[in-house]
N, C-alpha and C positions, 0 to 999 in steps of 0.2 A: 504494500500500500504506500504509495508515493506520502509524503508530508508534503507541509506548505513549500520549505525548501526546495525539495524535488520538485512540485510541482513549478516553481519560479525558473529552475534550473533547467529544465525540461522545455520554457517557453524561450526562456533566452537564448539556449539552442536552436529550437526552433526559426528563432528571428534571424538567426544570426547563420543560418544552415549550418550546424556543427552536429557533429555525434557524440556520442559522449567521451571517445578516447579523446575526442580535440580537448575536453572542459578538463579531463584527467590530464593530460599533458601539462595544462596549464597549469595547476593546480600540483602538479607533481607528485601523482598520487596514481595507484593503477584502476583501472575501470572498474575494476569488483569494487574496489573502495570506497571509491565514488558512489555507487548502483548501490551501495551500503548505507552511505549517509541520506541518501536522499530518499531511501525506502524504510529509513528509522529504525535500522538496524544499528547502526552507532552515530554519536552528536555530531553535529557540526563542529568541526576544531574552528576557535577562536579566530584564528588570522584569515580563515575563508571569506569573510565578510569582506576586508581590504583588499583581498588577491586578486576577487571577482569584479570588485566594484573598479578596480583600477583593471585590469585582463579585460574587462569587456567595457572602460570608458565609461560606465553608468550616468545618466544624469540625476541630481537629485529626490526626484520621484520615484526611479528607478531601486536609487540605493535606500530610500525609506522603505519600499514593500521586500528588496532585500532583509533587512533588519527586522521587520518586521515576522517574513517568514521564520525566519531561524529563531525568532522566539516562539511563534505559535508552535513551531518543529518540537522545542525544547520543553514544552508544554503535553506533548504524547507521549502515550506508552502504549506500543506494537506487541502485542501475545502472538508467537504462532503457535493457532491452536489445531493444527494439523495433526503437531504429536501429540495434543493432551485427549484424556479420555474424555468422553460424552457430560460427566457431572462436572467435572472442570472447566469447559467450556461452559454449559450452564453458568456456571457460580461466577464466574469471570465478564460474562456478558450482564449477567443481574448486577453485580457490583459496580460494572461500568455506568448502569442507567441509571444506578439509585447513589450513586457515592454522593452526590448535594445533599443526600437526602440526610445520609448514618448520621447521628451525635457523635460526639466526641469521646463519651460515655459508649455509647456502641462499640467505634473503633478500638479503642480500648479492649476491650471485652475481646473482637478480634485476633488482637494483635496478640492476647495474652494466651486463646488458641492456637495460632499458628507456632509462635515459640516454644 
């Protein structure tokens, strides 16, 4: 599942006809790495923000939805629930939809099951 990142990353690409080895070269990182961060499999490292926004000239607009991305990015958490069993996913997808909901008092209570 692409993030905001990805998804930004993927359009700048687009605009700019590149594939992904081009953004990994630039970036100096290899294409699995890349295809890694931007499907929120691991964070955006810090200085990508700079790299990109100077690598691809960004205008101000550009580099705000930039920054912007890589926090909404920073902001997910990606489960693959490929391997997990049937009640797991269950419990993962309820907890996704109700976590505004738990107290604090609840979590708690959680946190002291799974420990």
């Amino acid at each position: 599942m692409l993030t905001p990142f990805g998804k930004f990353c993927r359009k700048l690409r687009i605009d700019r006809n590149e594939i992904l080895k081009d953004m990994a070269s630039k970036l100096n990182v290899t294409v699995s790495y890349l295809s890694a961060v931007e499907n929120g499999k691991r964070s955006v490292p810090g200085e990508w923000e700079t790299i990109i926004s100077k690598e691809y000239d960004l205008n101000p607009e550009q580099s705000w939805e930039l920054q912007e991305a890589i926090i909404e990015s920073e902001k997910m958490i990606i489960f693959a629930l490929e391997h997990t069993g049937e009640n797991s996913q269950k419990l993962l997808k309820a907890l996704a939809r109700k976590s505004g909901d738990i107290s604090e008092e609840q979590l708690k209570m959680m946190f002291d099951i799974l420990e």
